[in-house]
C-alpha positions, 0 to 999 in steps of 0.5 A: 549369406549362404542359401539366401533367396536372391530377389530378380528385379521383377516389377512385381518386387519393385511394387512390394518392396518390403522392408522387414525387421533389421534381424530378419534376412528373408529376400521375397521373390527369388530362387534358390540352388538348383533342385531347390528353386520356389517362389515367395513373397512375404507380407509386409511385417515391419519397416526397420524404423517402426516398432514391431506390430503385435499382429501375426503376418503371413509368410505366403510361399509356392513350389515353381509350377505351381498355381497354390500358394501356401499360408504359414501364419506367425507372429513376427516376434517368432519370426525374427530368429530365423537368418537365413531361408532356403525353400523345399519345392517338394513341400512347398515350405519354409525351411532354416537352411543353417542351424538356428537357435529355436525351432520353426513356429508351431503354427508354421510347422504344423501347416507344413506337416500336411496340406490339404483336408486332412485323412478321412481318420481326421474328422472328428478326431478333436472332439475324440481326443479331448473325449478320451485321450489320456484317460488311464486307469493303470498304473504306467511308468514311460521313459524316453531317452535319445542317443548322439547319433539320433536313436530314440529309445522308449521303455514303458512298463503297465500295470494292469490289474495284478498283471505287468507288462514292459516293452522297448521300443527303438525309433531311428530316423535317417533323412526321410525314412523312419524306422520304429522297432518294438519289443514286449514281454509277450515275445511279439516284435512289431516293426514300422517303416515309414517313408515321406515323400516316397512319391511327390505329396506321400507317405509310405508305412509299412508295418508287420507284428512277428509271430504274426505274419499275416497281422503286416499291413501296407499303407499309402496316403497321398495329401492335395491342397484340396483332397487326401487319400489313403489305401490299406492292404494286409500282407496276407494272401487274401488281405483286406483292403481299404480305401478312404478319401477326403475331399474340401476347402475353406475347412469343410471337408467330406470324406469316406471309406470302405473295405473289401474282404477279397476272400468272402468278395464282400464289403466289410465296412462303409462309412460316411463324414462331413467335417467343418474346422474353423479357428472356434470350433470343430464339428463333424457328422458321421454315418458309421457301421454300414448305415447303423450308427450315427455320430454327431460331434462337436468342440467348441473353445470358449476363448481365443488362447483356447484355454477352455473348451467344450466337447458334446458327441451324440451316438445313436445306434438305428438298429437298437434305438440306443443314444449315447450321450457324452459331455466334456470340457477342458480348462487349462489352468496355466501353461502346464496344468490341464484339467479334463472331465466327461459325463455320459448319459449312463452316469459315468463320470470321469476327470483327469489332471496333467501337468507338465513337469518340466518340457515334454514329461507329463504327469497324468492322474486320471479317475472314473466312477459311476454315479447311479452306483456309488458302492461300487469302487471308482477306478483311478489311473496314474501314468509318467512319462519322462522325456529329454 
């Protein structure tokens, strides 16, 4: 079996001599080809002559010299299609080394995507997304197609007002490089590189919107198991530049940031957060606007399947003593229908409806209006986005 992990006899592997699902071909404790080599052990799922347990089982993996050890939770029933299993010492993760019928798990996917407690950006953007993402009250049409040779080309066209707008974009990705390349009706051209793992546990963007040369901006992040970093510079001859990190565990993370202006030598910006993640809920607290704002947020899921979920965010402005509150929620009426709604303390009330045509195209309906002010016209927003 080729890119197999290899079991040394070791007394640690004779002690945990698993015996996994007949048509799953994982070896614990072993190392691949050279430049690939990591340790594994995997957790018992199933002896071949048992019935497979519903309970998800942890497959536990690390890098050679590497005193971390990696969770990435999934049921067994996604596991079982994965024959071959080769392991990625700069990420420390599980990866197919042949074609496979299926993609990885979701839940395993998403817990090699970054490690750690996340960027400063991260706190409290759940209670954000489900606050404001996806709300439109345009009219917005997006196609998205991808060529044999991999690149992506997206073409969206907005309707706002009477005024419309069309730009295409182009997204290429070549091993750990990826180029993205769009172009609108108002002749501006913006460009992004990103690279990952340009450096060990980083990435790299770089970005520049032409006529504009002093809009370019260069960002490096860096990701620890139990910190992240990040640093932002502007490519004009006397940039911004800011500077953010996070420090956590066990789903409690603080962060902050901060920017510098090295033309005026003086702070633009400084704030402040403290983050808890658990598998309910989600809540953050953030001091914002120099001291002047306070922010407090929270998501919470009333059901294990998270298919209804609550969403609270209280602003405060110390400097005008002007409180926002906002109310939320979401329920998914099955598996490709969604319903959205959020009520503020000013009485405006908003909702929006998705569902999911068929895999990856989205329908979005999306309405808002003012309840203390009923004769004013409501606004409605439709948006599409068809994807291969």
């Amino acid at each position: 079996m080729q890119g197999a992990v290899q079991t040394p006899e070791t007394p640690e592997s004779r002690s945990n001599s698993f015996s996994l699902c007949s048509n799953l071909e994982i070896k614990s404790f072993g190392r691949g080809n050279r430049g690939r080599n990591v340790q594994c052990r995997l957790q018992l799922l199933t002896p071949t002559n048992q019935p497979t347990p519903s309970a998800p089982a942890p497959v536990i993996c690390r890098a050679p010299h590497s005193s971390s050890w990696r969770n990435l939770v999934a049921a067994p029933s996604d596991l079982s299609f994965l024959h071959t299993c080769t392991f990625r010492s700069a990420a420390a993760s599980l990866l197919p080394s042949t074609p496979v019928s299926r993609p990885l798990p979701r839940a395993a996917a998403a817990a090699m995507a970054m490690k750690g407690p996340g960027l400063f950006s991260d706190i409290g953007k759940k209670a954000k997304d489900l606050l404001t993402k996806d709300y439109t009250y345009d009219q917005k049409f997006t196609i998205s197609t991808v060529s044999a040779s991999g690149v992506g080309l997206t073409s969206t066209a907005v309707k706002k007002g009477g005024l419309y707008t069309l730009d295409v974009s182009s997204v290429y990705k070549y091993k750990n490089t990826l180029v993205d390349i769009k172009v609108d009706t108002e002749s501006n051209i913006s460009t992004t590189l990103t690279v990952l793992d340009a450096l060990p546990s980083t990435k790299l963007v770089t970005s520049v919107k032409l006529p504009d040369y002093n809009s370019g901006k260069v960002e490096l992040q860096y990701f620890h198991e139990n910190a992240s970093f990040a640093t932002v510079v502007g490519t004009k001859p006397s940039p911004v530049v800011e500077l953010s990190g996070t420090v956590g565990a066990q789903g409690v993370s603080f962060g902050a940031e901060a920017g510098y202006d090295t033309a005026t030598g003086k702070l633009t910006k400084y704030t402040a957060a403290i983050g808890v993640t658990k598998p309910d809920y989600h809540a953050a607290f953030i001091l914002a606007d120099k001291g002047d704002t306070i922010k407090v947020s929270g998501v919470y899921h009333l059901d294990e399947k998270q298919k209804a979920s609550a969403v609270a965010e209280l602003t405060r402005r110390l400097s005008t003593n002007e409180n926002t509150l906002t109310v939320g929620g979401l329920y998914k009426i099955d598996p490709q229908t969604a319903v959205k709604t959020r009520l503020n303390n000013t009485g405006t009330l908003a909702t929006l409806l998705q569902h999911e045509l068929k895999p990856k195209s989205l329908l979005t309906i999306s309405g808002e209006f003012d309840t203390k002010a009923l004769d004013r016209a409501p606004k409605f927003g439709l948006a599409l986005a068809l994807k291969p």
